[in-house]
C-alpha positions as CSV (number, residue, x, y, z in Angstrom):
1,X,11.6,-33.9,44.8
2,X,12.5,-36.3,42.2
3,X,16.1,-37.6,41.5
4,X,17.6,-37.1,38.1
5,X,17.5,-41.0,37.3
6,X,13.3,-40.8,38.4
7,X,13.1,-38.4,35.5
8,X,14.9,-40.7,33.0
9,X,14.1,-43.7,30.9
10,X,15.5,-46.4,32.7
11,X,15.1,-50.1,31.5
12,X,16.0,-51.5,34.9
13,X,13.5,-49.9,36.5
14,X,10.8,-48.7,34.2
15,X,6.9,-49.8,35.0
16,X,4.3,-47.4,32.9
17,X,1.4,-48.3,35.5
18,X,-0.1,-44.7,34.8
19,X,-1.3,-47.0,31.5
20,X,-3.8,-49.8,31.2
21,X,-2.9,-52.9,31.9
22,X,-2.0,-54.3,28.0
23,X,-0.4,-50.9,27.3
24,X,2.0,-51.4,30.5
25,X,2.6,-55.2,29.3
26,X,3.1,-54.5,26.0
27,X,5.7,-51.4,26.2
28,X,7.8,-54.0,29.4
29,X,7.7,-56.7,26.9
30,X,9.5,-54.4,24.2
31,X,11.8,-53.2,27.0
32,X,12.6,-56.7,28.2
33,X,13.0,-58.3,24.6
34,X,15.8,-55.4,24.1
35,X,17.6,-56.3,26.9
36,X,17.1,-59.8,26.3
37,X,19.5,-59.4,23.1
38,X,21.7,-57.0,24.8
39,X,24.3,-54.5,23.9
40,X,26.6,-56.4,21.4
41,X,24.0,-58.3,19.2
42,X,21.8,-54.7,19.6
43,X,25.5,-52.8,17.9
44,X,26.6,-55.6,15.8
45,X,22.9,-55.7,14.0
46,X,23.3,-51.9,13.5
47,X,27.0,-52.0,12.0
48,X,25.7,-55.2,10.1
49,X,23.0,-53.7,8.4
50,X,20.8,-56.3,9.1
51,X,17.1,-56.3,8.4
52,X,14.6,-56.2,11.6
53,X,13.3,-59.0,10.6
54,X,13.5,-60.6,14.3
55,X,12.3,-57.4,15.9
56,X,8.9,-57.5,13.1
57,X,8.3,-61.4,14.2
58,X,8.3,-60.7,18.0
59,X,6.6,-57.8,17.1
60,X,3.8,-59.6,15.5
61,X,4.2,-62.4,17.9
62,X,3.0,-59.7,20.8
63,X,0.1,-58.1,18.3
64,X,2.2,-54.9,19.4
65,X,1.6,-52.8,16.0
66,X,-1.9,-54.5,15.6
67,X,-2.5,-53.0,19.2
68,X,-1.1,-49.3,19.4
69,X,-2.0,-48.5,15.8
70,X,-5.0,-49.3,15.3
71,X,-8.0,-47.1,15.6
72,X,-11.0,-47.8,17.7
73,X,-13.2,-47.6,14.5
74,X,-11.2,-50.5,12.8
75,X,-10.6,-52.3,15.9
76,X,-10.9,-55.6,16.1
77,X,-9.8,-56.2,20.1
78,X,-10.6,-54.0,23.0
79,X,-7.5,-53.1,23.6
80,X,-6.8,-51.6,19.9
81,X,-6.7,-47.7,19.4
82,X,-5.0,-45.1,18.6
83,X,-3.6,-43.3,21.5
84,X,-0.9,-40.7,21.4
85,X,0.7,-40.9,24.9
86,X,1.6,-44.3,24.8
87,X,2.5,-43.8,21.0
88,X,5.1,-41.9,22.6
89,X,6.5,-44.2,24.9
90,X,6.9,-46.3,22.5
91,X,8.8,-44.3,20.5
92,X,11.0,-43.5,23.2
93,X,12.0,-47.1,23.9
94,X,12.4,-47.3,19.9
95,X,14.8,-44.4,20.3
96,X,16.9,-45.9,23.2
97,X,17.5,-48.9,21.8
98,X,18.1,-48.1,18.2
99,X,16.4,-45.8,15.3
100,X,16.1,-48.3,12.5
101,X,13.8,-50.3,15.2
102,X,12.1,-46.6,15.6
103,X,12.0,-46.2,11.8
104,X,10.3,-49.4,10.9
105,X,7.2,-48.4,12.9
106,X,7.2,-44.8,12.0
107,X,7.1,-45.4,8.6
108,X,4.2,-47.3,9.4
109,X,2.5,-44.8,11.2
110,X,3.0,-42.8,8.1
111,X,1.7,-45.5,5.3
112,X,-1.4,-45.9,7.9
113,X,-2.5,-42.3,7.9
114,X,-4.2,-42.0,4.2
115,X,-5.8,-45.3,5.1
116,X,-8.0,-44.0,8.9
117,X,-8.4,-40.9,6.9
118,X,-10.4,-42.8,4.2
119,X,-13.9,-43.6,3.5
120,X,-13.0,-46.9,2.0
121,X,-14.0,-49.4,4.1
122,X,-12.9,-52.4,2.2
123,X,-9.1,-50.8,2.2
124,X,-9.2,-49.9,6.1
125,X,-10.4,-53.7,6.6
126,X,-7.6,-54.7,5.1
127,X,-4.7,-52.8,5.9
128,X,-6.8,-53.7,9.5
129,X,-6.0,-57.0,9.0
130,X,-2.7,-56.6,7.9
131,X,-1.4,-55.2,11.3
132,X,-3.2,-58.4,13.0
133,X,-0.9,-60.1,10.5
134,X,2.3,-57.9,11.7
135,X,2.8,-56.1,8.2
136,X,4.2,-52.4,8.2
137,X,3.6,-50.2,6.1
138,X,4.9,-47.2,3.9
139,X,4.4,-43.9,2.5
140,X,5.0,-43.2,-1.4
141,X,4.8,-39.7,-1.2
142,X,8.4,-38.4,-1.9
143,X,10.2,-38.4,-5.5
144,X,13.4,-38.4,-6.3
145,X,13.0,-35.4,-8.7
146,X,10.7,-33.3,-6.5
147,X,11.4,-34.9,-2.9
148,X,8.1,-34.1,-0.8
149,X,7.5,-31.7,-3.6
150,X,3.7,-33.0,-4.1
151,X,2.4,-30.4,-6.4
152,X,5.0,-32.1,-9.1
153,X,4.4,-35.6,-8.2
154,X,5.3,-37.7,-11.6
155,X,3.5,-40.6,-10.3
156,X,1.0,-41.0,-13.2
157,X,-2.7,-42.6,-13.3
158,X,-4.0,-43.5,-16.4
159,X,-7.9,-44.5,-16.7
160,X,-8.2,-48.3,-17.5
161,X,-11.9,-47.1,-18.6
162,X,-13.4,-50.2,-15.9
163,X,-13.5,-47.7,-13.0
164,X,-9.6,-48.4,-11.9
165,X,-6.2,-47.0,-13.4
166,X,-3.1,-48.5,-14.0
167,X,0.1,-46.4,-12.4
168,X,3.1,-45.7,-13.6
169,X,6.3,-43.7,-11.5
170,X,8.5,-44.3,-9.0
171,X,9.0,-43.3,-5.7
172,X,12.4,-42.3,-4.0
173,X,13.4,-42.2,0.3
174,X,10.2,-44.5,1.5
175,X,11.0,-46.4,4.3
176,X,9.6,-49.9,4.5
177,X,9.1,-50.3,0.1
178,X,11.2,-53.5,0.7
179,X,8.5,-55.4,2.6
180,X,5.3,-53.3,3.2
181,X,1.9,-55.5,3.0
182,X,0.6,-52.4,2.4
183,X,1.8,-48.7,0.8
184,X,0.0,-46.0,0.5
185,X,1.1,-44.1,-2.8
186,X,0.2,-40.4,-4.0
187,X,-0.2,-39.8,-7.5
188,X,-2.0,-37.5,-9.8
189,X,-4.5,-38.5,-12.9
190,X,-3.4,-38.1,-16.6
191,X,-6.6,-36.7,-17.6
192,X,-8.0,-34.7,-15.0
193,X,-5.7,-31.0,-14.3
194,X,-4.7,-29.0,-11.5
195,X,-5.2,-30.1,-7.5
196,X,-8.8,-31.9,-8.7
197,X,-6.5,-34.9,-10.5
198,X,-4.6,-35.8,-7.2
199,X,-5.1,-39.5,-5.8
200,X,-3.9,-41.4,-3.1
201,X,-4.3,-45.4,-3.2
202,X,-2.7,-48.5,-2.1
203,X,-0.1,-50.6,-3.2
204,X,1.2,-54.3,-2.7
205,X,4.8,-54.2,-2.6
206,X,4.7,-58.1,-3.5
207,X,2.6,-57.1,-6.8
208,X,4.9,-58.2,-10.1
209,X,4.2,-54.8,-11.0
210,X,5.6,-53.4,-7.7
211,X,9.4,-53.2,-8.7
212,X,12.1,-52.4,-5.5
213,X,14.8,-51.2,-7.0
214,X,17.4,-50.1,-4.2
215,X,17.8,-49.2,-0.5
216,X,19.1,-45.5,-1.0
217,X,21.0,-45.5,2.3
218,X,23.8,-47.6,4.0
219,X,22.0,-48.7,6.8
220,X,19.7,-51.3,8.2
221,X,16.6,-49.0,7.9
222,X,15.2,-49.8,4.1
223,X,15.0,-46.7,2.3
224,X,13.4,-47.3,-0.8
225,X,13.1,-46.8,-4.1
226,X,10.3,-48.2,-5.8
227,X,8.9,-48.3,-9.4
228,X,5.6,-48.6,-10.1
229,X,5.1,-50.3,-13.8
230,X,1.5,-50.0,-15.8
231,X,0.6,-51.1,-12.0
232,X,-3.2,-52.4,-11.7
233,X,-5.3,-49.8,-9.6
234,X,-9.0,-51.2,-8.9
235,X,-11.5,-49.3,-7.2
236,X,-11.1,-50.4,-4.3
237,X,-7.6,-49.6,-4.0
238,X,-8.4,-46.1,-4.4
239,X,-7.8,-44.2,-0.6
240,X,-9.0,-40.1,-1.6
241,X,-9.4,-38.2,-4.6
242,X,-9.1,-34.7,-5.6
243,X,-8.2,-32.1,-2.6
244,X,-8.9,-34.1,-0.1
245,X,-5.8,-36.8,-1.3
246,X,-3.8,-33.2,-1.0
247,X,-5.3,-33.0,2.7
248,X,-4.2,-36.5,3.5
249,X,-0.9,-36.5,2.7
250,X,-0.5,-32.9,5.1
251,X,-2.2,-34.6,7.9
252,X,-0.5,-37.9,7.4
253,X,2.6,-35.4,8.0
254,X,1.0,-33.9,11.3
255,X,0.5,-37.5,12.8
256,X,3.6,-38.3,11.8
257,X,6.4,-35.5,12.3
258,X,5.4,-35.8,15.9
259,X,6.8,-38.9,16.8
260,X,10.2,-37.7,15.8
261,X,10.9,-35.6,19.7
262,X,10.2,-38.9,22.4
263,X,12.6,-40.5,19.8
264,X,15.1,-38.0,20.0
265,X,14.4,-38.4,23.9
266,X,15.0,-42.0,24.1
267,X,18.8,-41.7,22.0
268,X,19.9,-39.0,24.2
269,X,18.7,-40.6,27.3
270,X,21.0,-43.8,26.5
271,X,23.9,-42.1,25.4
272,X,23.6,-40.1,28.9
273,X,23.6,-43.1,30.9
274,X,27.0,-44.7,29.1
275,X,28.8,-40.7,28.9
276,X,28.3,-39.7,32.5
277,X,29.3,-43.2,33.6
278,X,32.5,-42.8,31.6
279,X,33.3,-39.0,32.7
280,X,33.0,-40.3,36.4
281,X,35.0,-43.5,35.8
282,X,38.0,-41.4,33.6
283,X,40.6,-40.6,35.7
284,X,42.8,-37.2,33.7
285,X,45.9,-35.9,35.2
286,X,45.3,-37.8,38.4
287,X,41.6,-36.3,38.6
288,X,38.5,-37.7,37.8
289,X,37.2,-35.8,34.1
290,X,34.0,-34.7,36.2
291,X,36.6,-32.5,38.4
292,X,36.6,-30.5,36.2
293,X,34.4,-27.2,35.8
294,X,34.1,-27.1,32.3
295,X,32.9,-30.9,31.9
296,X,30.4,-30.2,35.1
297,X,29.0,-27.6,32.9
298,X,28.6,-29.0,29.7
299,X,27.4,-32.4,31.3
300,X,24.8,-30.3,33.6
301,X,23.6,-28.1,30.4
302,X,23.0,-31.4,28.5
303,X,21.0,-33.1,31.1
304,X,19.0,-29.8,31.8
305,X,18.0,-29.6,28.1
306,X,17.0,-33.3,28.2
307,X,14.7,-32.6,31.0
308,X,13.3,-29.5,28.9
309,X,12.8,-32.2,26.2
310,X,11.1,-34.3,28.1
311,X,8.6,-32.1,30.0
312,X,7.6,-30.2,26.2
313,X,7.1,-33.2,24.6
314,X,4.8,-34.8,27.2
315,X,2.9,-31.8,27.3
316,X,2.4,-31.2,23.4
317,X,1.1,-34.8,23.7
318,X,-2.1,-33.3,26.0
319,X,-2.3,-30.9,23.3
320,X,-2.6,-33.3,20.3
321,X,-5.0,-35.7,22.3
322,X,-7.3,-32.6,23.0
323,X,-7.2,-31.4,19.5
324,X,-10.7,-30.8,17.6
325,X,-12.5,-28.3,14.8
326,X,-12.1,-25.5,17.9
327,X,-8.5,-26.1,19.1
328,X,-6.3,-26.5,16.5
329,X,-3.0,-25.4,18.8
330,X,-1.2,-28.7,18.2
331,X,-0.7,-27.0,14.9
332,X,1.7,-24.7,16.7
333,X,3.1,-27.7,19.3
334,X,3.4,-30.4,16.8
335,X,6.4,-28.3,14.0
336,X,7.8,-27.2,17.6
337,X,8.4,-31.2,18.9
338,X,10.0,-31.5,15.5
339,X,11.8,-28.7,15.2
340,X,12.7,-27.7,18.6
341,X,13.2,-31.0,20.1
342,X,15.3,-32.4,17.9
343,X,18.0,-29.8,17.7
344,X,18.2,-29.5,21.6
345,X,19.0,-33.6,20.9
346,X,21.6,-32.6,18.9
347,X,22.9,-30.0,21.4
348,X,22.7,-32.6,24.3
349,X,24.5,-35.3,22.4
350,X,27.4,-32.4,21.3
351,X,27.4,-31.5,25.0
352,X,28.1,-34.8,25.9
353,X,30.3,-35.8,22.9
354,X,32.3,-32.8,24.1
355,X,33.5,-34.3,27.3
356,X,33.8,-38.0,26.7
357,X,35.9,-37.0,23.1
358,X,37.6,-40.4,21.4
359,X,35.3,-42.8,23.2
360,X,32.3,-41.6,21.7
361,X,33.7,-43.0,18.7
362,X,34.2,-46.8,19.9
363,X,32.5,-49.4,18.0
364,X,31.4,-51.0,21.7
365,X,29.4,-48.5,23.2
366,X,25.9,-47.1,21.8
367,X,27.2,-43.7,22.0
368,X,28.5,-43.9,18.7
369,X,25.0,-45.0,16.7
370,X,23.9,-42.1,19.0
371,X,26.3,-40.0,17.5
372,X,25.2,-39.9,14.3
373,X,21.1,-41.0,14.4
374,X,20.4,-37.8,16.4
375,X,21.5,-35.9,13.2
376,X,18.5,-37.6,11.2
377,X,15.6,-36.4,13.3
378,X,16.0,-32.4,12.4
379,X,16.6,-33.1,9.4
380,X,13.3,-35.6,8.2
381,X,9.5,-34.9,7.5
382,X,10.6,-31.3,7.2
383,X,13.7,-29.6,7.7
384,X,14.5,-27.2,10.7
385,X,13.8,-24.6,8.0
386,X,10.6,-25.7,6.5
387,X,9.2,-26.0,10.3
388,X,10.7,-22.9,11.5
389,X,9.1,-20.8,8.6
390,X,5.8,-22.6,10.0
391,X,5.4,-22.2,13.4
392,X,6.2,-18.3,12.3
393,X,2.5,-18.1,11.0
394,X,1.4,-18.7,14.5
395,X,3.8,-16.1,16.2
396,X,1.7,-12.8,16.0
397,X,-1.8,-14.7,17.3
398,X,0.4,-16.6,19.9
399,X,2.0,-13.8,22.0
400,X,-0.2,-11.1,21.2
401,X,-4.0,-12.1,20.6
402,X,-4.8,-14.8,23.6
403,X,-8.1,-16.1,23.9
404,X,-9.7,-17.9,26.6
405,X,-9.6,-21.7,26.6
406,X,-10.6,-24.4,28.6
407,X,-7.7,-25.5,30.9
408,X,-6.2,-28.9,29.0
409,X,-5.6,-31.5,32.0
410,X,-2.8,-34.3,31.5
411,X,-3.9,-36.8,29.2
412,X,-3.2,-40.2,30.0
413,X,-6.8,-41.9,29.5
414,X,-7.0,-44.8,27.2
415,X,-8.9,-43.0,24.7
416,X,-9.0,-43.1,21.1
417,X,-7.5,-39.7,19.2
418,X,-10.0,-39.7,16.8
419,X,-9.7,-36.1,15.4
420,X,-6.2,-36.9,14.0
421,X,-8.0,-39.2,11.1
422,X,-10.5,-36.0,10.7
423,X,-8.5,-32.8,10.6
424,X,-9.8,-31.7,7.2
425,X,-8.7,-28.7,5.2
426,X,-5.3,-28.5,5.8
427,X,-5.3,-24.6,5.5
428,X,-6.1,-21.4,7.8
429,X,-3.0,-21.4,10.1
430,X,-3.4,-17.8,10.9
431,X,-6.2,-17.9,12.4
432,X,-5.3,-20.7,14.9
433,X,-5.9,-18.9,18.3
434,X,-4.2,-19.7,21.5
435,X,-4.6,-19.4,25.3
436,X,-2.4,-16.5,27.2
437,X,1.8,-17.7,27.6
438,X,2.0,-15.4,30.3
439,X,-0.1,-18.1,32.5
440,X,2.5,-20.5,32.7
441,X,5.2,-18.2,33.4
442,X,3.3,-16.0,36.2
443,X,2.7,-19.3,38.0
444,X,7.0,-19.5,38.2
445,X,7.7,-15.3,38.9
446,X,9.5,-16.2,41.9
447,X,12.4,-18.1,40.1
448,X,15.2,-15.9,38.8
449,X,15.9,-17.8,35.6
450,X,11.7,-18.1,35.0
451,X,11.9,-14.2,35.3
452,X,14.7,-13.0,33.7
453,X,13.7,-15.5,30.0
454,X,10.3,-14.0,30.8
455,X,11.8,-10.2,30.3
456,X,13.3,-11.5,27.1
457,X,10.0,-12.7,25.8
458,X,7.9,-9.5,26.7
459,X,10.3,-8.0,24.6
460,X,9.7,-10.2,21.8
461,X,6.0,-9.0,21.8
462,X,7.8,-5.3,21.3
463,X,9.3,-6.4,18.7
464,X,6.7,-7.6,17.0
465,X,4.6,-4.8,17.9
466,X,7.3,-2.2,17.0
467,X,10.3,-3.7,14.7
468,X,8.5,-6.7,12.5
469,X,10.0,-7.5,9.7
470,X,7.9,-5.0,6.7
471,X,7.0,-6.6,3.5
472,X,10.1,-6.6,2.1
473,X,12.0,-8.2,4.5
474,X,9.4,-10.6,4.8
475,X,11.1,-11.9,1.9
476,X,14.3,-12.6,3.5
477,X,14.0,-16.2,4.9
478,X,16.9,-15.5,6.7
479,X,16.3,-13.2,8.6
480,X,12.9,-14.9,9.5
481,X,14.5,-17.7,10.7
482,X,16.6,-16.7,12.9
483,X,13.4,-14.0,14.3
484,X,11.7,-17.8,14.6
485,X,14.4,-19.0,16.4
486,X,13.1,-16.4,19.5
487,X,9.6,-17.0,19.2
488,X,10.4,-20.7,19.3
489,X,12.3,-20.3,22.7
490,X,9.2,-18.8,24.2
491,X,6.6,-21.4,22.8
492,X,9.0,-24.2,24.4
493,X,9.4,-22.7,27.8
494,X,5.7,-21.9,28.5
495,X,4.8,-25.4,27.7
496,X,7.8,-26.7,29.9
497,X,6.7,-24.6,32.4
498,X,2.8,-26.1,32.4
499,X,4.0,-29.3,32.5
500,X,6.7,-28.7,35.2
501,X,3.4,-27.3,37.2
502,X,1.4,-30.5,36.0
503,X,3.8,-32.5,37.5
504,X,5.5,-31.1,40.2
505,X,8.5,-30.5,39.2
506,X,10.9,-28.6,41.7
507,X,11.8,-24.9,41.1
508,X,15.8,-25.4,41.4
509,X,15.4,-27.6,38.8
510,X,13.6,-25.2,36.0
511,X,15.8,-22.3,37.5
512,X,18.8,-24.2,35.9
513,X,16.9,-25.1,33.0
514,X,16.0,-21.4,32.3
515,X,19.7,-20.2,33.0
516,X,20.5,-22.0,29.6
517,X,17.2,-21.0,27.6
518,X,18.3,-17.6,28.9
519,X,21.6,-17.7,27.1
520,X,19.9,-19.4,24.0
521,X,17.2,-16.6,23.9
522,X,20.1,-14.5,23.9
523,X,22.5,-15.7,21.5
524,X,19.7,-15.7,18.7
525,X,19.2,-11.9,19.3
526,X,22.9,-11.2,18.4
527,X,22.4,-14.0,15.2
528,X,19.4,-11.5,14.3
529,X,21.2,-8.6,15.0
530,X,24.1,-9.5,12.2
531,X,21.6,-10.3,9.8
532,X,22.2,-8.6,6.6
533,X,19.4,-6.8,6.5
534,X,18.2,-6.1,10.1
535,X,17.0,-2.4,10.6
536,X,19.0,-0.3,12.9
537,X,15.6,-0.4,15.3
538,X,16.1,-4.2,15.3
539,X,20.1,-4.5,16.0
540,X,19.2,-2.3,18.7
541,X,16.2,-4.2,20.1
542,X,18.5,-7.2,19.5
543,X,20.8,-6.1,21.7
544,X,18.6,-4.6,23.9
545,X,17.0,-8.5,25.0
546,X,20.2,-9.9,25.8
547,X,20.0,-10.6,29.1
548,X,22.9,-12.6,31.6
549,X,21.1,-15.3,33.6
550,X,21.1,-15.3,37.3
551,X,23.7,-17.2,38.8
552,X,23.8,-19.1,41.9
553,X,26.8,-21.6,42.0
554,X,25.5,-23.2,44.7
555,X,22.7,-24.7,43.2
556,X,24.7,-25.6,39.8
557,X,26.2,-27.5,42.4
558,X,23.4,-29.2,43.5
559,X,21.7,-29.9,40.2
560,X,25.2,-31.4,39.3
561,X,24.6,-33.9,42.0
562,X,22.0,-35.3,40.3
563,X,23.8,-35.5,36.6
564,X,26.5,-37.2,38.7
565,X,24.4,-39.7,40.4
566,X,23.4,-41.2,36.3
567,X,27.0,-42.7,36.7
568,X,26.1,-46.4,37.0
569,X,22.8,-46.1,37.3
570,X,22.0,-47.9,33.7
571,X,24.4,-50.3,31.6
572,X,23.0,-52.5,28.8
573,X,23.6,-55.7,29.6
574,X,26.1,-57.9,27.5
């Protein structure tokens, strides 16, 4: 059985030797050049503003970009590719430490993907030798008219009539336009109409033309605005044309969005460390705080759903890895790690805020940048919204038309994800097919909590069956969402589930994990059953699937053994 700090992040004791040897050196040397600093220069640098210019140089020092974001086909060491598992440990460290260091190289990632997807070789030997420089990049996509809007861009190409253009527009929200070597801009031609006149090419952000205009936010992370003026475009600059530019910015998105959960992971995994410590170390009307039942409660909930977070993400990331033309489920996974994930973040740092109150406001502690970072993640590369009305085009397939697949193991090989540069079309959702759910939850039947969530989802398959929304209401985003809400509890615990099986995971701990996706499940079938315009069959199925979960105090009481052995077991150092 492992104990709850095993299943943690913990800098003191981390050693990732499931990777290859550079991989494993690389992510300690992050870890150990964070700690180096320690907690008040990492806090003051935050409440400062300051630019990462000191994390970029070690950065660059260690090749560290160069090495985990670069594909094998642009390589230029052995150790280069593109490999999504230890992407996300990455990411997670980012997360703990600080987002703006997270932000830097996810904007990166982002500015990258239209250049791997390219057939211009020229451009991915540069923006190749601009990692091995220690450059980041950026993504012009968004405007401040039309935000990620990119049927409206007003980013404008005229034909210079030598083969190039020269641009005109600006761009609003892109991370990195203060410094990018490299930035990969969408745009649309003036005289060539409709989806056929869309481009995507690279910029210099060091070009005279190339003007910066503003960070748009208060905060160390650089935010841009940028205006592009009768801006040279030469051939060679040019990245895709036509539909597929269209295609590369969605699957830019897909990369992207997924990084957004192991962040999510690492914040909350900090701010766990410092709030359990203080709980345990408060002493409230002669008691410690962790006396009391409520606080026991709330603090066990949040580490429960931090463990759920943990064992979906790492299992979406087999998922993506083992993605091709013929298994296009990370489709489903990927809007799930950045929807789902990211609001049970939220819900674990509330949890937590919750019982440590005024000192998760204190200018010393990391709690604070916690605090308010976590609110970000739901809220970027698509809103909770925009990703719940997604996943809901996979919802009728998912639960009710399995197919067989082969099994997908744990993927931890140093391979290359090639298929991520060569999705294609980004189109034909519906007909993404996936294995059976019920798998995963048959394997746990014994556990009350496994059994009792797995009545509430066979009832969602009634529902749809039965009570789906008709045309009409299909219309009512509102309603939808909150119908995606269910279906989005069942996609979560069946891959929670196959990785708790994966990896061994005991069965008290997922029992207490399910109590809460048991309430969850439960509370979004009342929220669906006030809905304005739910039927009277679907108030009644709604109430119908609430379901209490199965209690057993005793081991609440053991799983809070674990949350209150955290106290201690981490402190930044000063």
């Amino acid at each position: 059985m492992a104990d709850s700090a095993s299943l943690l992040f913990n800098p003191h004791t981390y050693d990732p030797e499931h990777f290859d040897p550079e991989t494993r050196r690389l992510l300690r040397a992050t870890v150990d050049w964070f700690e180096a600093r320690g907690k008040r220069r990492l806090i003051e640098d935050y409440r400062s503003r300051a630019w990462l210019g000191d994390f970029l140089d070690f950065a660059a020092k260690e090749g560290l970009f160069a090495t985990f974001l670069t594909p094998a086909s642009a390589a230029g060491k052995d150790d280069q590719r593109w490999d999504t598992a230890r992407i996300a440990a990455l990411n997670e460290i980012f997360g703990f430490y600080g987002l703006d260091y997270w932000y830097a190289w996810q904007v990166t990632i982002l500015g990258l993907g239209p250049v791997w997807q390219s057939d211009n070789a020229e451009a991915r030997a540069r923006a190749a030798e601009l990692l091995a420089q220690g450059e980041v990049f950026a993504f012009g996509l968004s405007e401040k008219a039309h935000g990620a809007d990119i049927y409206s861009t007003d980013m404008l190409l005229t034909p210079d009539g030598e083969g190039g253009f020269r641009a005109s527009g600006s761009k609003y929200y892109i991370g990195n336009g203060n410094a990018a070597g490299l930035v990969s801009v969408f745009g649309r031609r003036t005289d060539v109409e409709g989806p056929d006149g869309y481009v995507f090419f690279a910029a210099d952000s060091r070009d005279e033309a190339y003007r910066l205009v503003k960070n748009v936010v208060d905060s160390s992370k650089y935010v841009s605005e940028f205006r592009l003026a009768d801006y040279p475009v030469a051939p060679a600059d040019i990245l895709h044309t036509g539909r597929a530019a269209f295609d590369a910015a969605l699957n830019t998105v897909n990369v992207g969005k997924f990084n957004f959960c192991t962040a999510s992971i690492g914040i909350c995994e900090h701010a766990m460390y410092e709030a359990v410590t203080h709980a345990s170390n408060r002493i409230l009307y002669g008691r410690p705080v962790t006396a009391f039942p409520h606080v026991r409660r709330e603090l066990t909930d949040a580490y429960v759903r931090l463990i759920g977070m943990k064992l979906f993400s790492d299992r979406a990331v087999d998922y993506f890895r083992s993605a091709g033309p013929d298994d296009r489920r990370y489709l489903l996974f990927n809007p799930m790690t950045k929807m789902k994930v990211t609001t049970e973040g939220e819900k674990v740092i509330d949890l937590m805020w919750d019982v440590i109150a005024a000192k998760g406001f204190e200018k010393d502690n990391y709690f604070a940048q916690a605090a308010v970072e976590i609110r970000g993640l739901p809220k970027l590369e698509g809103t909770v919204h925009v990703n719940l009305a997604l996943i809901l085009k996979f919802m009728r397939n998912h639960l009710l038309n399995p197919v067989d697949h082969p099994a997908v193991p744990t993927r931890l090989d140093a391979a290359d994800d090639a298929f991520l540069f060569q999705q294609g079309p980004a189109r034909g959702l519906g007909s993404v097919r996936f294995h059976d759910w019920r798998t995963a939850f048959d394997a746990y039947a014994e556990v009350p909590n496994v059994a009792r969530f797995r009545e509430q989802a066979d009832a969602l398959c009634t529902f749809v069956e039965t009570a789906a929304p008709d045309e009409e209401q299909s219309r009512d985003l509102d309603l939808l969402l909150a119908v995606g809400q269910l279906f989005a509890l069942v996609v979560h615990g069946q891959l929670i589930l196959e990785q708790a099986r994966l990896t061994g995971l005991d069965e008290e701990l997922l029992d207490e994990l399910f109590a809460v996706l048991v309430r969850d499940f439960s509370a979004h079938a009342v929220e669906l059953h006030g809905k304005d315009s739910a039927t009277e069959d679907q108030q009644n199925w709604a109430l119908g699937a609430v379901r209490r979960p199965v209690v057993d105090a005793e081991r609440s009481a053991r799983i809070w053994e674990r949350v209150e052995a955290l106290s201690g077991a981490y402190e930044m150092g000063q």
